[in-house]
Structure formats: C-alpha cells, structure tokens
C-alpha positions, 0 to 999 in steps of 0.5 A, a space after each residue: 718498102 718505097 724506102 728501101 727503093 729509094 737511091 739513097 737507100 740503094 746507096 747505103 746498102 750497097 756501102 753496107 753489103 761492101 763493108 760486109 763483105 770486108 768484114 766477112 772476107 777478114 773473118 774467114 782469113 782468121 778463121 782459115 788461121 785460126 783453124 790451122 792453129 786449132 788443128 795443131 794444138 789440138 793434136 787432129 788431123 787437118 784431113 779428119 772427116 767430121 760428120 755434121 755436127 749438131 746445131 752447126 749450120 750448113 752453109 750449103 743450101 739447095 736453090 741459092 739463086 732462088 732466095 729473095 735478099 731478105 731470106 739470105 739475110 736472115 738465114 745468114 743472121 740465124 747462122 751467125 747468132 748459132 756460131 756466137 752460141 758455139 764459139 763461146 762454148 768452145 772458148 769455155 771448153 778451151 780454157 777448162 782444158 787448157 787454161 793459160 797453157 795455150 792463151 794465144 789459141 784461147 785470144 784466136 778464138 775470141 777475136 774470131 767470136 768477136 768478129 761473128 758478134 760484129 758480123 750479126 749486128 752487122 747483118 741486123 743493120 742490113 735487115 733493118 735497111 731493107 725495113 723487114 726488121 729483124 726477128 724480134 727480142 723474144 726468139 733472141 732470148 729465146 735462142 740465148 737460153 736456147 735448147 738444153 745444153 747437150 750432153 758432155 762430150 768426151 774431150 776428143 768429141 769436142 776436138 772433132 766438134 769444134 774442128 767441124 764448127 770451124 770448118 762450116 764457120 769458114 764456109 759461112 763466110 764464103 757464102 756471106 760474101 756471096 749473098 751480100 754481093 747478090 744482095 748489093 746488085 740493083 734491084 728489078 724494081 729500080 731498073 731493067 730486070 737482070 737475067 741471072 
C-alpha cells in the first residue's frame, strides 16, 4: 500500500485515471452513435421502455460517494467483462439475423466490444496499481463459461435486449468517467483530507 502513496505512484494514476477517462468518454460517443444506428436498423423505438434486462449491469448504485477507489474499480471492471460477454452475444446474434446485409452495424458493434475489451485491461492495470490486484484467472474462467446460457429469445426480445444493453453501456461509461476522476483526486493519506 506505502507503493501506491508514493508520488510517483500518484503520478501514474492520475496519468492512468485521465487516459481512462478518454477512453471512456470516446466509448460512450460510440456507443451514443452506435445506439442510434442500432435503433433504426432494428426497426425500435428510440423512446422504447426496456425493463432490466438480466446479466446487465446497473450503473446506478446507492451511496456512490461512500465507495472506496478499489471498490469502484473493481465493480466498474466486473461491469466491463458482463458487457464484453453481452456485446459479443449480440455480434453473433446480428450476423444470424443479418448476415452481411448490415455490415456497417455489424463492424459499430465490434469496434464498441473492442473498446470494452481495451476498457477492462485498462482498469486492470488501475487495480494493479493500487497493488489490490485484480480477481484472479479462476473467476475469470469462471465468468468466460460462465452461467448456462438463457433461453433463446424471440428475435423482437433480442432487439429489446440489446437496445437495454446499449442504454446501461452507455451509462456505465458516464459513471466510469465519474469513478476515475474521483479516484485520480489526491489521496487523505498524501495531504490534507478533503471535505466531499
């Protein structure tokens, strides 16, 4: 923990959280952009209620301000790896529906899974700043075989889906740039504590 205190380890995570925060504030003007595109070519209502939606991630959490920086780090990572999990069923979904039809939704959708990937290692190298580590292989294996797969959905309940998927992605990204810039704020330890 002495490591993580020092300046030079202050340094780097403030350089980490603002690369982060970037990263974060790009993958959310995708999304936006790919939200709008998935909107259209799947025939939905951009006002469309979607009711939670099962292994989606809430962004909205109780107590925000109480979270230690580890905590949000590794609640934001455990959100990323459930949305790389998602967005690639939703890429496999698109191309059984559409097949080349729509490519140019198709590569939207990829990019934006790639940028989650990025996002996750990202946050890993975070947490192993802050010498907490990051969960280790076993959950992660554990999480790539993860739970059985749910039932097949009808075609319009995989629109619905995925437009709920993009909606929290989105917000997630809102409350990544949040967390980071919370985290990137001096530590009590290194100088006077700050009031909230």
């Amino acid at each position: 923990m002495a490591a993580a205190d020092s300046p030079s380890a202050a340094l780097r995570r403030r350089d980490l959280c603002s690369r982060g925060i970037r990263l974060a504030g790009k993958m959310r003007a995708d999304v936006v952009d790919l939200l709008d595109a998935y909107v259209e070519q799947q025939g939905l209502d951009a006002s469309a209620s979607v009711a939670a939606v099962e292994g989606v991630p809430l962004a909205a959490v109780e107590r925000w301000d109480e979270q230690t920086g580890t905590q949000r780090l590794l609640e934001n990572l455990a959100a990323y790896r459930a949305f790389r999990a998602l967005l690639a069923q939703m890429l496999e979904e698109q191309r059984e529906q559409l097949g080349e039809a729509e490519a140019g939704l198709g590569r939207a959708l990829a990019a934006v899974l790639l940028q989650v990937s990025a996002f996750a290692y990202h946050l890993e190298e975070l947490l192993r700043l802050e010498s907490r580590g990051i969960p280790g292989e076993e959950e992660e294996e554990e999480e790539e075989d993860g739970p059985p797969p749910p039932p097949r959905l009808s075609l319009f309940e995989q629109k619905l889906r995925g437009l709920g998927v993009l909606r929290e992605l989105a917000q997630w990204a809102v409350r990544s740039v949040r967390d980071l810039r919370q985290l990137a704020k001096p530590s009590p330890a290194t100088g006077a504590a700050e009031s909230p």
